[in-house]
PQR file with spaces between the fields and no chain letter, atoms N, CA, C, O and H, PARSE charges and radii, in Angstrom:
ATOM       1  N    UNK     1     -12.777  -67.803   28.252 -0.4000 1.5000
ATOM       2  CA   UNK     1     -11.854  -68.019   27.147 -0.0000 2.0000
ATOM       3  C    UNK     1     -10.555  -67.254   27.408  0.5500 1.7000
ATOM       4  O    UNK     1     -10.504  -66.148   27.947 -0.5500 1.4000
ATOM       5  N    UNK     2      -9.536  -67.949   26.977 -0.4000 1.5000
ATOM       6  CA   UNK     2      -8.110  -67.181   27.003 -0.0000 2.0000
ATOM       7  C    UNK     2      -8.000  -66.030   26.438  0.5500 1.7000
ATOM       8  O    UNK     2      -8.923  -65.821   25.651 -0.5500 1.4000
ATOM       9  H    UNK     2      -9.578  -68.848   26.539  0.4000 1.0000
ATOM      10  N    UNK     3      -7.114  -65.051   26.533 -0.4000 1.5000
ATOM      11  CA   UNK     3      -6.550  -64.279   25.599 -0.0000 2.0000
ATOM      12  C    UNK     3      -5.189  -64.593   25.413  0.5500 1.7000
ATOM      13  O    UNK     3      -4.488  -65.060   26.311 -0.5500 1.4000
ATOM      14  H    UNK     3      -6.364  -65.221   27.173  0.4000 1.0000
ATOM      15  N    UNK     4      -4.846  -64.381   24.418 -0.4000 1.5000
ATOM      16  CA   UNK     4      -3.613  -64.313   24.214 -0.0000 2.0000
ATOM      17  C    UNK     4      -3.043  -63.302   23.099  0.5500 1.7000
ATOM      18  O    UNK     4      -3.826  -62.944   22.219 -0.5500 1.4000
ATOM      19  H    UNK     4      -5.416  -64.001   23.689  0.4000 1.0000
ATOM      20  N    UNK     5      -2.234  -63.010   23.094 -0.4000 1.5000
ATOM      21  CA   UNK     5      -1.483  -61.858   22.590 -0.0000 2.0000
ATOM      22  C    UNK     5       0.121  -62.350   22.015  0.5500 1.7000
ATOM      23  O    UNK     5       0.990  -63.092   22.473 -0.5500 1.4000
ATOM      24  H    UNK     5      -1.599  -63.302   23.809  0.4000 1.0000
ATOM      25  N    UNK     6      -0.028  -61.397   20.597 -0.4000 1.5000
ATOM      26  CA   UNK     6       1.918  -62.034   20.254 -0.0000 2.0000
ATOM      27  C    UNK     6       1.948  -60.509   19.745  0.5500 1.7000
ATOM      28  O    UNK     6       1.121  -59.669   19.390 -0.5500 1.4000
ATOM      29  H    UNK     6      -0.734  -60.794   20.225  0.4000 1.0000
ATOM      30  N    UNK     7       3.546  -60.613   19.919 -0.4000 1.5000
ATOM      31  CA   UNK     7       4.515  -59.318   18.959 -0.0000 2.0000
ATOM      32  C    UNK     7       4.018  -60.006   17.636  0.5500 1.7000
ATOM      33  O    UNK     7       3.518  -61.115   17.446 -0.5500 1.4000
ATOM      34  H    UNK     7       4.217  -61.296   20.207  0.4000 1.0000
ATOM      35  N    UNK     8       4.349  -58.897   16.727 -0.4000 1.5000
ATOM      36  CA   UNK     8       4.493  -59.060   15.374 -0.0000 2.0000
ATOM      37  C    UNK     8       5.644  -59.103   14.894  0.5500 1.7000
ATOM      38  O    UNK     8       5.892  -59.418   13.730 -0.5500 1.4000
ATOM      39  H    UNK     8       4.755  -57.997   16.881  0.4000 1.0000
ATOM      40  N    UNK     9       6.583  -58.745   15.866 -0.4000 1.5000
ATOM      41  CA   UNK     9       8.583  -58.495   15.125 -0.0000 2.0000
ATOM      42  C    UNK     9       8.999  -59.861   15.844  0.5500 1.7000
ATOM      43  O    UNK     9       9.616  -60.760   15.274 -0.5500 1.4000
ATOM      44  H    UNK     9       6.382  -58.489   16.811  0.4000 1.0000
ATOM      45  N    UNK    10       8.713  -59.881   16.743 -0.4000 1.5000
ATOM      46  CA   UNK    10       9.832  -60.915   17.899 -0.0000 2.0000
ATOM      47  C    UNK    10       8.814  -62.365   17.262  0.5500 1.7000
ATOM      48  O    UNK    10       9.311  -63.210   16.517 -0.5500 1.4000
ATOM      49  H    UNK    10       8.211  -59.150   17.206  0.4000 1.0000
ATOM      50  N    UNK    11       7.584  -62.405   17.658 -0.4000 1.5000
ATOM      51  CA   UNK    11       6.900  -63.719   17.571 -0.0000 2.0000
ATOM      52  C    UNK    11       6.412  -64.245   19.519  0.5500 1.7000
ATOM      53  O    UNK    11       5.728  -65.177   19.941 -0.5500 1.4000
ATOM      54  H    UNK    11       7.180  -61.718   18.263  0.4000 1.0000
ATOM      55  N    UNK    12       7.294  -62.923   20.369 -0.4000 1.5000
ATOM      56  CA   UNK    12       6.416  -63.449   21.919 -0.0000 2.0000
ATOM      57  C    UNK    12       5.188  -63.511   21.839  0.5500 1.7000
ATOM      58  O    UNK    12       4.538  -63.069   20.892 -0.5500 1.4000
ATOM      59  H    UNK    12       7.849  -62.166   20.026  0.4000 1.0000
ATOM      60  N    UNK    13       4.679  -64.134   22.940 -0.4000 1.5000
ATOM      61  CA   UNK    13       3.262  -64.735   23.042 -0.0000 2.0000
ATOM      62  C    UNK    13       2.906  -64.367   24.851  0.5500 1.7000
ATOM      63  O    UNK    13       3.708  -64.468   25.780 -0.5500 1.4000
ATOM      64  H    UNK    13       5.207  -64.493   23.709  0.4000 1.0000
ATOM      65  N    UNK    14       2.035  -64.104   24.892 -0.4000 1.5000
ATOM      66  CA   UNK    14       1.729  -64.042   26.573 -0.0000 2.0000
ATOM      67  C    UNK    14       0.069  -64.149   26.783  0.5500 1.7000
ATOM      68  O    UNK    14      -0.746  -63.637   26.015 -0.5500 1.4000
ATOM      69  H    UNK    14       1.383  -64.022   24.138  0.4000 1.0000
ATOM      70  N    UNK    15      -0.178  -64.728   27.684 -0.4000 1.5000
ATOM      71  CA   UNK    15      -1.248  -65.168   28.208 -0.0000 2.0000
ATOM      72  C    UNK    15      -2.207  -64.209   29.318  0.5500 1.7000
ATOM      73  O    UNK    15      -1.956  -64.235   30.523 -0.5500 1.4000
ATOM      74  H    UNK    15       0.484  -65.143   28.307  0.4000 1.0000
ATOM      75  N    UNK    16      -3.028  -63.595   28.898 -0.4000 1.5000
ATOM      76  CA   UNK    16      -3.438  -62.689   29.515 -0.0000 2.0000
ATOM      77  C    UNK    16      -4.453  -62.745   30.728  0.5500 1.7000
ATOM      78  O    UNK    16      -5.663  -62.887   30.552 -0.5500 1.4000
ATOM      79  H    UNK    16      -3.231  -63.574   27.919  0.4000 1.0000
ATOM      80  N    UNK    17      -3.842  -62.616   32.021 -0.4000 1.5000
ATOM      81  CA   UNK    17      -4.713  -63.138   33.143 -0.0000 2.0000
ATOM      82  C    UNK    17      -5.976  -62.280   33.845  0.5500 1.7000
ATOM      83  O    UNK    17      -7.106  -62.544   34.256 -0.5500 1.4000
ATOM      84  H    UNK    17      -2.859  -62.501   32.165  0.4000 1.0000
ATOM      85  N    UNK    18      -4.971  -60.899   33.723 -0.4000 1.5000
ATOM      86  CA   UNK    18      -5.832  -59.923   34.365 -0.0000 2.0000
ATOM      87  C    UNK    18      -5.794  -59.129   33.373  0.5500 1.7000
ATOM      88  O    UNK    18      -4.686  -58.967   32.860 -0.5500 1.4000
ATOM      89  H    UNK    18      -4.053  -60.685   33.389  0.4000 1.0000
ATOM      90  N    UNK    19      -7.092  -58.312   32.733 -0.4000 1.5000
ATOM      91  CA   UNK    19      -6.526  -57.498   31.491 -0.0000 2.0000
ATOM      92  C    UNK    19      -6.357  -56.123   32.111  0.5500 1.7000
ATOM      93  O    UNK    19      -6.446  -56.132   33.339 -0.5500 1.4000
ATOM      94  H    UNK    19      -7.992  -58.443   33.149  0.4000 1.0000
ATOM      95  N    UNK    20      -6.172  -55.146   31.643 -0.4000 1.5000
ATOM      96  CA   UNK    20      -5.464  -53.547   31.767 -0.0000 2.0000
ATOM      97  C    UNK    20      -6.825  -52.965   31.545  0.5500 1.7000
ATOM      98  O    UNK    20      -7.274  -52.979   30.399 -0.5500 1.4000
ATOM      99  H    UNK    20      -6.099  -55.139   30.646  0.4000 1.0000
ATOM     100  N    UNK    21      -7.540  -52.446   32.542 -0.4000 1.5000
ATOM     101  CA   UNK    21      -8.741  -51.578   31.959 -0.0000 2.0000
ATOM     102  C    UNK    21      -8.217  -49.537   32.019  0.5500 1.7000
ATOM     103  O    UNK    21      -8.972  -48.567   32.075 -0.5500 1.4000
ATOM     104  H    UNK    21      -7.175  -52.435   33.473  0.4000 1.0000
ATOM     105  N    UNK    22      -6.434  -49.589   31.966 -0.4000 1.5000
ATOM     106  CA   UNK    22      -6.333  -47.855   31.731 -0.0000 2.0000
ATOM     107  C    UNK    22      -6.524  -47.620   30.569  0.5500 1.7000
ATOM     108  O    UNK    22      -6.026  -48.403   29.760 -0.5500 1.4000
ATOM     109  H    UNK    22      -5.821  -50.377   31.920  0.4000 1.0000
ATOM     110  N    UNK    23      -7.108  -46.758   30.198 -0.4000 1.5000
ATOM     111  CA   UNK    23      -7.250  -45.907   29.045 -0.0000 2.0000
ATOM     112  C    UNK    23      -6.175  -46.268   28.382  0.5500 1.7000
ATOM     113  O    UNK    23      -5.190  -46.588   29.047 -0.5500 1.4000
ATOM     114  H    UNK    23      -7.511  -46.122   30.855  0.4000 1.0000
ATOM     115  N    UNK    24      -6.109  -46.301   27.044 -0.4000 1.5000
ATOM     116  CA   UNK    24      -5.111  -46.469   25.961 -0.0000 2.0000
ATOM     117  C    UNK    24      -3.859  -47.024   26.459  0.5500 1.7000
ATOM     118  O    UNK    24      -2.856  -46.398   26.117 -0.5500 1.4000
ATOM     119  H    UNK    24      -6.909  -46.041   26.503  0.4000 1.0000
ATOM     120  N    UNK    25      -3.698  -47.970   27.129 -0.4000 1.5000
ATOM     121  CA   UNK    25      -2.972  -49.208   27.828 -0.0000 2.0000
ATOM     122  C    UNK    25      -3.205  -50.225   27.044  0.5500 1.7000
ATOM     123  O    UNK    25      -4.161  -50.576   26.352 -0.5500 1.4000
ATOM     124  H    UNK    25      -4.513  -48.479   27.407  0.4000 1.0000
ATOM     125  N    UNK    26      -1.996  -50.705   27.309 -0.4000 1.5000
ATOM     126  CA   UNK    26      -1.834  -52.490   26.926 -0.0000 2.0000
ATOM     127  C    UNK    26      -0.284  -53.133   27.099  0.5500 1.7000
ATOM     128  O    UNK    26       0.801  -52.758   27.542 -0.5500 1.4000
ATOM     129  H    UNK    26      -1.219  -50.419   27.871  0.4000 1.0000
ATOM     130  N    UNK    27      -0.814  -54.240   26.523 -0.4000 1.5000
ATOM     131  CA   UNK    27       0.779  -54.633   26.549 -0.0000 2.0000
ATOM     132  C    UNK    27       1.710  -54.943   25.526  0.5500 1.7000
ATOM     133  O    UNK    27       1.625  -55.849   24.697 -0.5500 1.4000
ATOM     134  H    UNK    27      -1.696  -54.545   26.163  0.4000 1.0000
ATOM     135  N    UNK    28       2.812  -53.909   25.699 -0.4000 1.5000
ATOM     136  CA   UNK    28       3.933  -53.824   24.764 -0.0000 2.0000
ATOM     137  C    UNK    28       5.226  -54.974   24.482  0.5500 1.7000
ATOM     138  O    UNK    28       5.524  -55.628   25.482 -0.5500 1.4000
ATOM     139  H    UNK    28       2.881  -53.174   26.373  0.4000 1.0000
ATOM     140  N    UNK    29       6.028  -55.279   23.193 -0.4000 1.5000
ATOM     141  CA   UNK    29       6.908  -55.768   23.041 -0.0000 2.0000
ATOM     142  C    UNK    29       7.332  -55.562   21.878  0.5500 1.7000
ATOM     143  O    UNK    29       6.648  -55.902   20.912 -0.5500 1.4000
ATOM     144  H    UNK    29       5.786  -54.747   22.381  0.4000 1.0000
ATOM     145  N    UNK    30       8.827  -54.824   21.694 -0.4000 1.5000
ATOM     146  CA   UNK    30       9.681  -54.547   20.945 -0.0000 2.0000
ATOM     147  C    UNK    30       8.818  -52.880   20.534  0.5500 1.7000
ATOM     148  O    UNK    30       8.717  -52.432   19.392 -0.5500 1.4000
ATOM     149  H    UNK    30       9.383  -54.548   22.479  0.4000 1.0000
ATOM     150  N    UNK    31       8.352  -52.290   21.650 -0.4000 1.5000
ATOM     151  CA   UNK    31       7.913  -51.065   21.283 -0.0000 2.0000
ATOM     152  C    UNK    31       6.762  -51.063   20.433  0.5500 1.7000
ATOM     153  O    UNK    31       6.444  -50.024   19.854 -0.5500 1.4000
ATOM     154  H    UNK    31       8.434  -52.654   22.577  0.4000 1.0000
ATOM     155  N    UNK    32       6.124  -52.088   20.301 -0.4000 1.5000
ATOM     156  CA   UNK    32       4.495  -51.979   20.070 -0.0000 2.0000
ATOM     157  C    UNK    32       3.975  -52.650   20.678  0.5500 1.7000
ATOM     158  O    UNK    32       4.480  -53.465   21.450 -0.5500 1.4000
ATOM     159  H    UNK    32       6.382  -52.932   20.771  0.4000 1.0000
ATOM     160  N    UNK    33       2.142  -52.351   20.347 -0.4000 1.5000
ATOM     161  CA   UNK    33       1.123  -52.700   21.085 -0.0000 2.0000
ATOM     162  C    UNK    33       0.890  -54.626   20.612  0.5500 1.7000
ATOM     163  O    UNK    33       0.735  -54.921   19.427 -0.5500 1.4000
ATOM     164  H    UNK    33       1.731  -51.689   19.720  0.4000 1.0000
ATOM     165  N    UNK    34       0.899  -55.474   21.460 -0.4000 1.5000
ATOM     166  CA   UNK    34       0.662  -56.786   20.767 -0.0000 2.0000
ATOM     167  C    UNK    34      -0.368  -56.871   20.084  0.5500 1.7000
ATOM     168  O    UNK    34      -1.034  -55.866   19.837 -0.5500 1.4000
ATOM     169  H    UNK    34       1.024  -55.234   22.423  0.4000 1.0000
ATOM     170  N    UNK    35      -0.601  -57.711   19.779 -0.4000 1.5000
ATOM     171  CA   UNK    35      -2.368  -58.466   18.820 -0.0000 2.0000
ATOM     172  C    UNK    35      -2.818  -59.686   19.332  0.5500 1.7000
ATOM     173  O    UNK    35      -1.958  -60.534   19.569 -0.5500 1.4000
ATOM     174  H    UNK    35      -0.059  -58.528   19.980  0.4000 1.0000
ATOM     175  N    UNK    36      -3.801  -59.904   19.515 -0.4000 1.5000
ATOM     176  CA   UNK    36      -4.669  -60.515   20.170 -0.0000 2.0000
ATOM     177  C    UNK    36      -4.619  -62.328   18.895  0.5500 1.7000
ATOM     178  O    UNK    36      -4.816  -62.087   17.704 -0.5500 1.4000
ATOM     179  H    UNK    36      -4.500  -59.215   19.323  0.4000 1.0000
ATOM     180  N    UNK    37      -4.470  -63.257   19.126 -0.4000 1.5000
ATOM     181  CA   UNK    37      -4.648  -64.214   18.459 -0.0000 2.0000
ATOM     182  C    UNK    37      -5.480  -65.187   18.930  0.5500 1.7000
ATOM     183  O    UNK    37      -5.775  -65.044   20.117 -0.5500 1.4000
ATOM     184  H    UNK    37      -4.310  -63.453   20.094  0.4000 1.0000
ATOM     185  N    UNK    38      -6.094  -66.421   18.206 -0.4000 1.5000
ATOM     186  CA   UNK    38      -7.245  -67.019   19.079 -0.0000 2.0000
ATOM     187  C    UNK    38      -6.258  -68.121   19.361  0.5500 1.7000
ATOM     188  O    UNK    38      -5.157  -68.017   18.821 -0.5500 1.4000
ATOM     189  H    UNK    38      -5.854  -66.537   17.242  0.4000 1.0000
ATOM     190  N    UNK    39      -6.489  -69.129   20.106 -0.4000 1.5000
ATOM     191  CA   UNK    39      -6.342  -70.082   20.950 -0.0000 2.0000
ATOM     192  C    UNK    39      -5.583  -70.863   19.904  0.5500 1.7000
ATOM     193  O    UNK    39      -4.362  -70.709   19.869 -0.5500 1.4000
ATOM     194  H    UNK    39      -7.383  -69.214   20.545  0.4000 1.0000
ATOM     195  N    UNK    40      -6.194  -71.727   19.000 -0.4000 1.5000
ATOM     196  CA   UNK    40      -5.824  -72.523   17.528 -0.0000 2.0000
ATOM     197  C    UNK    40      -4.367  -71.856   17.198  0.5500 1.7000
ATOM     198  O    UNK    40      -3.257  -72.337   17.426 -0.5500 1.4000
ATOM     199  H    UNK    40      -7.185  -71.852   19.029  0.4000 1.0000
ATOM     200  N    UNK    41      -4.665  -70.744   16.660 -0.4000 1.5000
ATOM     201  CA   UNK    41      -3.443  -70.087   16.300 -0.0000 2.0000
ATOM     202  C    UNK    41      -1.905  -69.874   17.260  0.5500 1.7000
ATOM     203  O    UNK    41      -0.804  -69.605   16.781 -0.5500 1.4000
ATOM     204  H    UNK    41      -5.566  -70.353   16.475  0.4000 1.0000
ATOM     205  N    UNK    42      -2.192  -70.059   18.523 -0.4000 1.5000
ATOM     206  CA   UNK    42      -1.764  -69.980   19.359 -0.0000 2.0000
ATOM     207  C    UNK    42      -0.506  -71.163   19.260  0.5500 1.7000
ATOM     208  O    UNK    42       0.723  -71.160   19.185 -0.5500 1.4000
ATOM     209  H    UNK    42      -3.087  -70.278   18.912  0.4000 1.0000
ATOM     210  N    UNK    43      -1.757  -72.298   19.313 -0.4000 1.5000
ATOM     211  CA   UNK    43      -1.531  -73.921   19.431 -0.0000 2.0000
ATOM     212  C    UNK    43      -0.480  -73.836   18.095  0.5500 1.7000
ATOM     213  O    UNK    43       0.589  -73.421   18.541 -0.5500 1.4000
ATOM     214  H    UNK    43      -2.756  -72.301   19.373  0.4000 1.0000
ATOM     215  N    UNK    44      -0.379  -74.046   16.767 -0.4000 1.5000
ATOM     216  CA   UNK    44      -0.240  -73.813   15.747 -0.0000 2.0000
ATOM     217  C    UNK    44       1.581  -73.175   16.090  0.5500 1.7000
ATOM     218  O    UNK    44       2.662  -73.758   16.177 -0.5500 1.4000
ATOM     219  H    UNK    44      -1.248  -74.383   16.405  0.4000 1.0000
ATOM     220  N    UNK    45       1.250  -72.048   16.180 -0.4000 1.5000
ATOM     221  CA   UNK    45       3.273  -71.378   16.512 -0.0000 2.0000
ATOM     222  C    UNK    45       3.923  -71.850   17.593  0.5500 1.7000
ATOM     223  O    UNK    45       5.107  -71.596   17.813 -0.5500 1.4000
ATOM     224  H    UNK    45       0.372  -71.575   16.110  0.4000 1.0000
ATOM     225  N    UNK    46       2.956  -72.796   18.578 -0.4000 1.5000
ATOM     226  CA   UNK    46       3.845  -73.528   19.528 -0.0000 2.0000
ATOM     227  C    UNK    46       4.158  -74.697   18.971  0.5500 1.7000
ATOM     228  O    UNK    46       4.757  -75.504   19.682 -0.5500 1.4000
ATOM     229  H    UNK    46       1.993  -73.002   18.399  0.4000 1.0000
ATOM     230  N    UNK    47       3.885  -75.001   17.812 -0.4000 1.5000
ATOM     231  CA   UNK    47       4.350  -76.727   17.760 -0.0000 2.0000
ATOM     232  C    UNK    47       5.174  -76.594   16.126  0.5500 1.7000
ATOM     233  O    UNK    47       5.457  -77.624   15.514 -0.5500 1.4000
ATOM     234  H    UNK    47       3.399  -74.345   17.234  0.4000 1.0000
ATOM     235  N    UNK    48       5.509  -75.138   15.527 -0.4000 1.5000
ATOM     236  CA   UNK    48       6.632  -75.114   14.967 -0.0000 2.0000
ATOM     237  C    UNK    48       7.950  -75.679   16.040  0.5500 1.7000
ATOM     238  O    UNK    48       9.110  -75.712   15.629 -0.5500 1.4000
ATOM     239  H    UNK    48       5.279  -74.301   16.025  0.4000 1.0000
C-alpha cells in the first residue's frame, strides 16, 4: 500500500517510496512534520 503524506498549511502531497527509519525523522514542509492520508483522500484533493 502507498503512503502518502500532505502539509497542513501549503496542501503538498508526496508519495512515499522509501520511508526514513532515523529516530524522530520525517518529512517536513513549511516547517512541519507532514500527515499521513489514505489513498481515497488523496484521490479526492487531486481532482479539486
Amino acid at each position: 500500500m502507498d503512503k502518502i503524506l500532505v502539509c497542513k498549511k501549503c496542501g503538498a502531497m508526496v508519495k512515499v517510496i522509501v520511508e526514513c527509519t532515523c529516530e524522530n525523522c520525517g518529512i517536513k514542509c513549511c516547517g512541519e512534520q507532514m500527515v499521513e492520508i489514505s489513498s481515497e483522500e488523496a484521490t479526492k484533493r487531486l481532482e479539486k
